[in-house]
N, C-alpha and C positions, 0 to 999 in steps of 0.2 A: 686631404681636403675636407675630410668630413669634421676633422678636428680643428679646424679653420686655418688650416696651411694654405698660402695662395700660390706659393712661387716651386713650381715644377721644370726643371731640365732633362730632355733626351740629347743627346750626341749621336749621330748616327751616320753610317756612308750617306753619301748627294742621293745615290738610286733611290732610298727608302724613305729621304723625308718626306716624300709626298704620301707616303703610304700611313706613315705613322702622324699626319695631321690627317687626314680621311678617319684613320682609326680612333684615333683620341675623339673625332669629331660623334663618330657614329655610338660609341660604347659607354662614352660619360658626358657629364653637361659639365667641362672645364673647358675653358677657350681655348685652341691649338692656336699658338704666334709664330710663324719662319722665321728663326735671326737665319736668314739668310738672301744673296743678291746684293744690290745696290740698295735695297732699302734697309738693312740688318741693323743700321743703326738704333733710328729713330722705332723701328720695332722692338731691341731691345727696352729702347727709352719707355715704351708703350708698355711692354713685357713690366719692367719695373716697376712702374706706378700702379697698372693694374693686375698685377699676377696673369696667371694661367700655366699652360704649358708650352714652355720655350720647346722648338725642336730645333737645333743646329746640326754643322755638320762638321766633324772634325778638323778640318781645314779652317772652317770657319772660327771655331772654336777658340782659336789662334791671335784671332784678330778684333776679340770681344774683349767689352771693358763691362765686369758686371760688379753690378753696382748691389746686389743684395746677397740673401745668405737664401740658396736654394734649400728647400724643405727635404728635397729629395731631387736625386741624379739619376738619370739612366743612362749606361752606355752601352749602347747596341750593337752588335757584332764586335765584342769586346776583345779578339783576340788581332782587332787591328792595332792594341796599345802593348803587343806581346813584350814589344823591345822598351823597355824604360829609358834607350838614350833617343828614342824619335821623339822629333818636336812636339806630332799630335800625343804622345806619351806623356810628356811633360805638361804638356796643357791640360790635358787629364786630369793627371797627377794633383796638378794645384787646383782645380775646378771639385774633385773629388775631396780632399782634404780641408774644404772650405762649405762644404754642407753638411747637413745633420743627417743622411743618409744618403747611400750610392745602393745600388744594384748594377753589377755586369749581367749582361747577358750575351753568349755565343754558344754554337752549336758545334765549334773545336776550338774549348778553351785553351787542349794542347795537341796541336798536331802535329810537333816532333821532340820536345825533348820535357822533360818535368822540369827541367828550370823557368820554362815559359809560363806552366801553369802557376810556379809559384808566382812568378812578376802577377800575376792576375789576381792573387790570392790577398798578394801583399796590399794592391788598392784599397779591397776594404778591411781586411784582418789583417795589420803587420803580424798580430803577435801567432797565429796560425800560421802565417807564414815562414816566420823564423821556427817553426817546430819541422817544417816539412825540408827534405833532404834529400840528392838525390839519390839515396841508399834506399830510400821509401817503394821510388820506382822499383830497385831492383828487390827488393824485398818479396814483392807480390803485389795482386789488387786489392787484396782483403789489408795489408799494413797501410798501402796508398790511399785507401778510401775513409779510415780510421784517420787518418795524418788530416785528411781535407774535407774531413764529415761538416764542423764546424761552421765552413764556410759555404760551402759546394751542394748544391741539391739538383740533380740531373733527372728529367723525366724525359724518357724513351717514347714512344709511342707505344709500346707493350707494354709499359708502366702504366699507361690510361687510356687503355684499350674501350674502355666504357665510356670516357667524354670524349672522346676524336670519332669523330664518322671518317667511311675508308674513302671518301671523295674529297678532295681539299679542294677550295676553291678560293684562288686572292687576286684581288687587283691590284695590278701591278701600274700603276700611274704614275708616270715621267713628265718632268716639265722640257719641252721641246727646246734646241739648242736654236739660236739664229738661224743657220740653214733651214731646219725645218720650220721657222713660222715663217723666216722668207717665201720656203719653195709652197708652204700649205696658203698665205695670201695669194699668192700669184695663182694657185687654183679657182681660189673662192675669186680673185677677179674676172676669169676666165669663163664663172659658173661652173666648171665643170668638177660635179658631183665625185668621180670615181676619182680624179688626181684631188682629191680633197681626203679621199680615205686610205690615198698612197703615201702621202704628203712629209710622213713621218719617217720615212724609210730613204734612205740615201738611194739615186742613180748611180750607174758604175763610174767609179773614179773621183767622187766626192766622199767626204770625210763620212765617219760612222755619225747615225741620230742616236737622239736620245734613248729612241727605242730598240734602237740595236745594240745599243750597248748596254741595255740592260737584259735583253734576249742572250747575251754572252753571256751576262752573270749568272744566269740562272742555268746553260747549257755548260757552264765551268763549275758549279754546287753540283746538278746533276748528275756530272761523271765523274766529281771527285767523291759522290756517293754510291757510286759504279750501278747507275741506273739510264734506262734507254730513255730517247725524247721523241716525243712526237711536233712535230711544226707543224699548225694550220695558217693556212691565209686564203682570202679569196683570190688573188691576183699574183697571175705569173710571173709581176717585176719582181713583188716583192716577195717571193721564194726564190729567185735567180740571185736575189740581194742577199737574202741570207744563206744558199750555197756557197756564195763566194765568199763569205766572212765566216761560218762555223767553222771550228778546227778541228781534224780530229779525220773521223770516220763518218760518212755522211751518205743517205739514199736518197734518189729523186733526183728533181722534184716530181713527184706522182701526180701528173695532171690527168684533163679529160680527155687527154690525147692518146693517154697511156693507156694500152688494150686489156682486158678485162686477165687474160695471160699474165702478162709482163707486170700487170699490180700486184697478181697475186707470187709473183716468183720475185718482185722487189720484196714484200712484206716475208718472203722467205727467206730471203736474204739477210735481212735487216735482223729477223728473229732469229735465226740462227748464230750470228756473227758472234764471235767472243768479244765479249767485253764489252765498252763504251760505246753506242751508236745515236745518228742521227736519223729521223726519217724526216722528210719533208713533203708535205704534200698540198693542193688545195683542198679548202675545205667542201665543196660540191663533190669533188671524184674519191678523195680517200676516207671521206666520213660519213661513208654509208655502205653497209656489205663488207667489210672489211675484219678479221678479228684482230688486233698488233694488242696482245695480251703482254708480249716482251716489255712495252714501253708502260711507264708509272708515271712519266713525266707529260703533261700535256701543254704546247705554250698556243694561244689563239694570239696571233699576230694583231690582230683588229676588229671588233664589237662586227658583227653581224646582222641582218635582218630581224633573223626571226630565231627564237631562243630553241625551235627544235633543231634549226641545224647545227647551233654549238651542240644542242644535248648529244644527238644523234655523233658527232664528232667524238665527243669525250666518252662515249659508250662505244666506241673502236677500241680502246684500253679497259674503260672500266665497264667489266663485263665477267661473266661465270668464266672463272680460270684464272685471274689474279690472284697473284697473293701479295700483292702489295699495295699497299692505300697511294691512292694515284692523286696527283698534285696537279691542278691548273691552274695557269698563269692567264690573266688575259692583261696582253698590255694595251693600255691606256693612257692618250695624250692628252694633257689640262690645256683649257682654251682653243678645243679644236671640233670637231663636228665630232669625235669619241661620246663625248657628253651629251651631244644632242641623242646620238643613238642610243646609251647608254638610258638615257630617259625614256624612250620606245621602250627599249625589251624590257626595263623592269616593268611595266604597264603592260606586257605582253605576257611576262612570265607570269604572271598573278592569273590570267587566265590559262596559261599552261599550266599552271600548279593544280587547278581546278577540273579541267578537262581531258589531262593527259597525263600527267604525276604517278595517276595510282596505281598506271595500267601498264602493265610489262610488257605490253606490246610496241610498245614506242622503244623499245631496244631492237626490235626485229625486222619491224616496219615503217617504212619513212612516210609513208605515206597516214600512218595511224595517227599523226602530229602535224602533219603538212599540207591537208586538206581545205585550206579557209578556216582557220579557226581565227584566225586574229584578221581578220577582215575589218576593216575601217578603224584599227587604231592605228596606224604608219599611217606619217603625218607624208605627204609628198615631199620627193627629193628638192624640189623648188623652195619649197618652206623651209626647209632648214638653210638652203642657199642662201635666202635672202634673209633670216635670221644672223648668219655672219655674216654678212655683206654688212648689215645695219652696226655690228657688234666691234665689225674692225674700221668703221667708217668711210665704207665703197659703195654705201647705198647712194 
């Protein structure tokens, strides 16, 4: 772009295009455009004439008619085009071979055989690719990494132990399926506030949301990275919602019901277990006093009040006796009272960062954070009501 390129493509799974137009939005001045939904068309037609950053989604991908020569490609989680006879492969394939530069990016280029890495290899380097063989695999790591130096540049988190802090923090922003703007309007007509912050999340015997089935994908990376999760949510539906959809091995739900005993012989449980586990808990009873040092994974189900009890939550894991950089997820619904909240605690945390940030006692003590310090910025639960009330035309 700096060089006066205008026309940017990403390809990426449905879960992350919201993440990766937030992201384009936040970290450069290029327009983010969705070809994607009912309107992909006429967005690409927009995409075209005026450049920016196309982000699609490999499905979609499919169903595109592009009309220019992209400056450059991205394809994100790149080892979904492993197989070269799948459709999204093929679409790829010709999407890739028709711009002046591609980039894959995956975090298992090959997850079971070196013929898959080569198919990846070959998108943007055929002729590295025709070098690589699988004799290479057997050969050793040091012939294999020599064979696919060329093309392949893999950075660990012990590779750049100096630019990663050991707290990751992403938002995970979902665009809600039918059901869920269904079931979240019929709240906001109702007024009521708390089924408007459940809204997202399926009752028993209704199909998965948007949100849950991205709360899967991140608990299926997880444990295919054989790391433990922690679940927050304020409300006991919606940890009943995702005990009954996790797979696997699962604790809780750890509510406030649950005796000060029995939390601590869950979290013993949980940390002890071999292998893969789940905990689940609300966030008031299990994210405070608590140490679940086991888990590196943390997901907050839903934006919160006030930014000390997320903290005070993700300092249940990330705390003295980790040794692993711990990962938070908070998922987030577009076009839903998420945003509105999500505009509170950033205006919150800017005084949290001031008043409580420096100070280590706000790992120990909840109350060192939880005292009135953000007094009169949360706007009443009313105003945000009737902000969507106004916004979906129920006023």
């Amino acid at each position: 772009a700096a060089k006066g390129d205008k026309h940017f493509l990403v390809v990426c799974p449905a879960s992350v295009l919201i993440n990766w137009s937030n992201e384009t939005r936040k970290h450069t001045t290029l327009r983010p455009i969705e070809l994607h939904g009912a309107m992909r068309d006429s967005a690409t037609r927009e995409w075209v004439q005026r450049g920016g950053v196309a982000i699609t989604t490999f499905t979609t991908l499919q169903r595109l008619d592009i009309a220019v020569t992209p400056a450059l490609v991205v394809i994100d989680e790149a080892h979904y085009i492993k197989n070269k006879a799948a459709q999204r492969s093929i679409a790829s394939r010709t999407l890739i071979e028709s711009s002046r530069r591609a980039v894959l990016l995956s975090g298992t280029p090959m997850e079971n055989r070196v013929e898959e890495f080569r198919n990846l290899v070959e998108y943007v380097q055929p002729a590295t690719a025709r070098s690589i063989s699988p004799s290479d695999g057997l050969g050793g790591a040091d012939m294999f990494r020599k064979a696919v130096a060329p093309a392949y540049l893999r950075r660990n988190q012990v590779d750049v132990l100096k630019e990663l802090p050991d707290l990751i923090e992403v938002e995970d922003w979902v665009q809600p399926t039918t059901d869920d703007s269904s079931r979240y309007k019929s709240a906001v007509a109702s007024r009521n506030f708390m089924s408007m912050r459940q809204a997202a999340y399926p009752v028993a015997g209704q199909a998965k949301s948007a949100k849950m089935e991205r709360l899967l994908e991140i608990v299926d990376e997880a444990e295919d990275n054989g790391v433990k999760i922690i679940v927050f949510s304020f409300f006991k539906n919606v940890l009943d919602a995702v005990r009954r959809e996790v797979p696997g091995t699962a604790f809780g739900p750890l509510t406030g019901a649950t005796s000060p005993t029995l939390r601590q012989q869950m979290v013993e449980a949980f940390t002890s277990h071999k292998g893969r586990a789940v905990l689940i808990s609300q966030i008031e009873a299990g994210g405070v006093g608590l140490n679940i040092q086991a888990a590196s994974v943390v997901i907050l189900t839903e934006p919160q009040w006030k930014p000390s009890t997320e903290v005070q939550a993700i300092a249940r894991a990330h705390r003295m006796g980790q040794i692993r950089t711990v990962q938070v997820h908070r998922l987030l619904a577009k076009d839903t009272v998420d945003e509105r909240m999500r505009e509170v605690l950033e205006r919150k945390t800017q005084l949290f960062d001031e008043y409580a940030r420096r100070s280590q006692a706000k790992e120990s003590d909840h109350a060192s954070v939880d005292d009135g310090w953000d007094q009169g910025i949360a706007p009443a639960e009313n105003s945000i009501i009737d902000m969507e009330r106004r916004r979906l035309g129920l006023a």
